[in-house]
C-alpha positions as CSV (number, residue, x, y, z in Angstrom):
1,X,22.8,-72.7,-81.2
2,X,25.1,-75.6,-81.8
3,X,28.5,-75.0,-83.1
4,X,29.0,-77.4,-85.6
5,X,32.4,-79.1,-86.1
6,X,31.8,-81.4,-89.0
7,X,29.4,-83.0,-91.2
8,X,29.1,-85.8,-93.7
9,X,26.9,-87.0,-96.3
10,X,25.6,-90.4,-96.1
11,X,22.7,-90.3,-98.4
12,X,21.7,-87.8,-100.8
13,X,19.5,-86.1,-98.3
14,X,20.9,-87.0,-95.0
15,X,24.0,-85.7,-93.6
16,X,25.6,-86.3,-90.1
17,X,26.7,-83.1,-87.9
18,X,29.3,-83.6,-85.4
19,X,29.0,-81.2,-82.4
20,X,30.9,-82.5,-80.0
21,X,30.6,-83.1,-76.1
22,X,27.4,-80.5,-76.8
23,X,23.8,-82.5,-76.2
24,X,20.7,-81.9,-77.8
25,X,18.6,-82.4,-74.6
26,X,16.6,-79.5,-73.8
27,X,15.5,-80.8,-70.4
28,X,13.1,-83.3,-69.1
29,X,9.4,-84.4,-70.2
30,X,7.6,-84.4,-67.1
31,X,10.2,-83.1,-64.1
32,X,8.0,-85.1,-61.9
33,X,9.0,-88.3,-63.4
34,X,12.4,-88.3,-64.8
35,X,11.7,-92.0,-66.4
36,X,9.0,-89.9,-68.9
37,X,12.0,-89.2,-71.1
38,X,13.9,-85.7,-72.3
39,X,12.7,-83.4,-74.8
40,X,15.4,-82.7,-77.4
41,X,16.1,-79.4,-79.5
42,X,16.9,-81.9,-82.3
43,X,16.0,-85.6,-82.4
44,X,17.4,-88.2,-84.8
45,X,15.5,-87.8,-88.0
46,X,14.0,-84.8,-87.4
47,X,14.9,-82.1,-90.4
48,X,16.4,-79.4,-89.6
49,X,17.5,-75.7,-91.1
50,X,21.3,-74.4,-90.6
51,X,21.5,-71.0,-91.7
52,X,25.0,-69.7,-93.2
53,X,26.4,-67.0,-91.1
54,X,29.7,-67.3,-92.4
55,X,30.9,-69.1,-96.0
56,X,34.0,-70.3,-97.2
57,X,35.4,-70.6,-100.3
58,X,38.3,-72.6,-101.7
């Protein structure tokens, strides 16, 4: 879970989260050769879901 500490719309379906120093990386592709790449929770472009657990209203 990644604690989201603010977003903006650029297009009308993309939005930008902030999150901080936090990193998407879940760990390496192949631990045996670290140049193989990482395997990320969330990659750029990838969709994703955010459910509400809490809502504000003004």
């Amino acid at each position: 879970m990644y604690q989201i500490l603010s977003a903006e719309q650029i297009a009308d379906s993309i939005v930008v989260l902030d999150i901080g120093d936090a990193t998407t990386v879940r760990g390496y592709d192949n631990v045996d050769d670290t140049d193989a790449g990482f395997v990320y929770d969330v990659a750029v472009g990838q969709t994703a879901r955010i459910p509400l657990t809490k809502e504000w209203l003004r």
